[in-house]
N, C-alpha and C positions, 0 to 999 in steps of 0.2 A: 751087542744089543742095539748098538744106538743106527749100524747098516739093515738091521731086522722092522726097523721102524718105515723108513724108506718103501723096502720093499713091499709092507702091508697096506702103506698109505696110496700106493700108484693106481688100484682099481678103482678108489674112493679121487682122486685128481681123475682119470680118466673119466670116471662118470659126467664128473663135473663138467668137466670141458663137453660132451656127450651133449648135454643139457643143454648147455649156453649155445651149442651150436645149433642145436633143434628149435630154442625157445626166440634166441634171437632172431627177430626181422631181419628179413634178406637188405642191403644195403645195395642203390642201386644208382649211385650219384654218380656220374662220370665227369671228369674234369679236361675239356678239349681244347688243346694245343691251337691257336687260332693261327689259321695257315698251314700245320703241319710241320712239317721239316724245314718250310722257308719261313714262316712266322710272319710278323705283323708288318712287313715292307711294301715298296713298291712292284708295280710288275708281278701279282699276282693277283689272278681270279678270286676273290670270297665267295663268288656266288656259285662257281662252280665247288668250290671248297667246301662250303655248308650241303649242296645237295645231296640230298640221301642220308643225312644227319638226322637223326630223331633227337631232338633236345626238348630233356625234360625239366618242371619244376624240380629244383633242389642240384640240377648239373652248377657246373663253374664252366666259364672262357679263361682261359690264360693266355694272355698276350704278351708273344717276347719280341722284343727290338731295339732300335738303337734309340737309347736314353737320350742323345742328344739332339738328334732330329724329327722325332717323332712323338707323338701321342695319342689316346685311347679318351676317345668324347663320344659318351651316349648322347644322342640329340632325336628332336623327333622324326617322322618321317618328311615331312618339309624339309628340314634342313639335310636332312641323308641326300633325298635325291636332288637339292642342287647345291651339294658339298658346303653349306654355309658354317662355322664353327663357331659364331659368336658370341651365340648364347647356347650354351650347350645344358644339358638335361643335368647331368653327372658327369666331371671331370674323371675320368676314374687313373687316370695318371699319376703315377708315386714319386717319379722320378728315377727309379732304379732298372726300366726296361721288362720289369717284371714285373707285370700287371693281372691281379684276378678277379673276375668278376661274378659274385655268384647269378645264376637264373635263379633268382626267386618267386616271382611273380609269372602267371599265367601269362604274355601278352607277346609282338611281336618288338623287339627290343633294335636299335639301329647304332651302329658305331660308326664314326668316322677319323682319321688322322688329320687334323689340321694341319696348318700350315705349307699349305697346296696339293701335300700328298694322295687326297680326298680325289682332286680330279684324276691324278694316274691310277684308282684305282684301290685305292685304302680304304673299303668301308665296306660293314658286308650289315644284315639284317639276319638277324635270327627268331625265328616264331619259336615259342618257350611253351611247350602242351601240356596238361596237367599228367602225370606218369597214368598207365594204362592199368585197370586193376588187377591185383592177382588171378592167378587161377583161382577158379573153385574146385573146394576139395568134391571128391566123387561122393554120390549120396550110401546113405549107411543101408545097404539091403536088408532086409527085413527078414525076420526070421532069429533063428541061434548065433549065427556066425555075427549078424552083425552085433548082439548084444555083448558078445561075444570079445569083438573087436571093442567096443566101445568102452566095456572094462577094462581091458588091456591099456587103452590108449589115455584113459581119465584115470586110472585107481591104480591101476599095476606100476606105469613107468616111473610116474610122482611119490610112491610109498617106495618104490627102490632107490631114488633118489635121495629121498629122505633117512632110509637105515643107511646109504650110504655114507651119508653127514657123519649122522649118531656117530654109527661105529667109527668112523676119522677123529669125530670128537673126545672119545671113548681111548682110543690111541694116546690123544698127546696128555691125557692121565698120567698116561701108565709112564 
C-alpha cells in the first residue's frame, strides 16, 4: 500500500514543479569571472575583457587572485584613470583572493589593484544598465479563439492546479 501512495502522488509533484516553473520569474543575474581564466592579475587587458559584455543591475564580478599581493578598490573615475588608491570608494577586499562584488546600482562602477599594480594594468571600468524588459506577450486576437485562450490560461490551468493539491491532500488521509 504504502509503494501505491508514491505512485499516485507523482502527477500531483509533477504539476507542482509544472507551476513553479511557469509562475516563476526567469532569473537572469549572471556572475562574471573578472579576467576570465587569467583573473584579476597583471598583464592583462580589462578593457578588452569587458568589451562586449552587457552588465546588468543585479549581475556580480568575482575577482580571484593572489591574496597576498593584490586588491580590489572601487574608486572613482579620477582616481581609475590616474591609478590613485588612497582614498578608495569601497575596499571591497576580504583577504581570501575571492572577492564579490555585486552590480547593484545603475551607474558606471571603476576598480583598481593598488599597490602599483594599477599602472601595469589592474583596473577596468564597468557601465552597470538597468536589465532590458521582457518580451511582450503577443495580443489576444479577437474573436472565440482568443476568449477561448484566455480561459484556458486564467481558469483551466489554476483550477487543475488546485484539484491537483486537493487530491495530494486527500492522499495523505488515507
Amino acid at each position: 500500500m504504502q509503494g501505491s501512495k508514491w505512485v499516485i502522488r507523482l502527477p500531483a509533484v509533477a504539476a507542482v514543479v509544472v507551476f513553479a516553473a511557469v509562475m516563476l520569474p526567469e532569473v537572469s543575474a549572471v556572475r562574471y569571472i573578472v579576467g576570465a581564466n587569467m583573473g584579476w592579475t597583471s598583464n592583462v587587458n580589462y578593457t578588452v575583457w569587458a568589451q562586449g559584455k552587457h552588465f546588468y543591475n543585479g549581475d556580480w564580478l568575482f575577482f580571484v587572485y593572489d591574496r597576498n599581493q593584490m586588491n580590489v578598490l572601487e574608486v572613482n573615475k579620477t582616481d581609475y584613470e590616474t591609478c590613485i588608491s588612497d582614498h578608495p570608494l569601497h575596499n571591497w577586499t576580504t583577504g581570501a583572493g575571492r572577492d564579490v562584488v555585486p552590480l547593484n546600482v545603475t551607474k558606471t562602477y571603476y576598480f583598481i589593484s593598488g599597490k602599483g599594480f594599477c599602472f601595469g594594468g589592474m583596473k577596468v571600468a564597468i557601465h552597470v544598465h538597468n536589465p532590458p524588459p521582457p518580451p511582450s506577450a503577443s495580443p489576444i486576437r479577437s474573436g472565440s479563439s482568443g476568449l477561448i485562450s484566455t480561459i484556458r490560461g486564467q481558469v483551466f490551468l489554476p483550477a487543475l492546479f488546485a484539484v491537483a493539491a486537493v487530491w495530494d491532500s486527500i492522499l495523505l488521509l488515507l
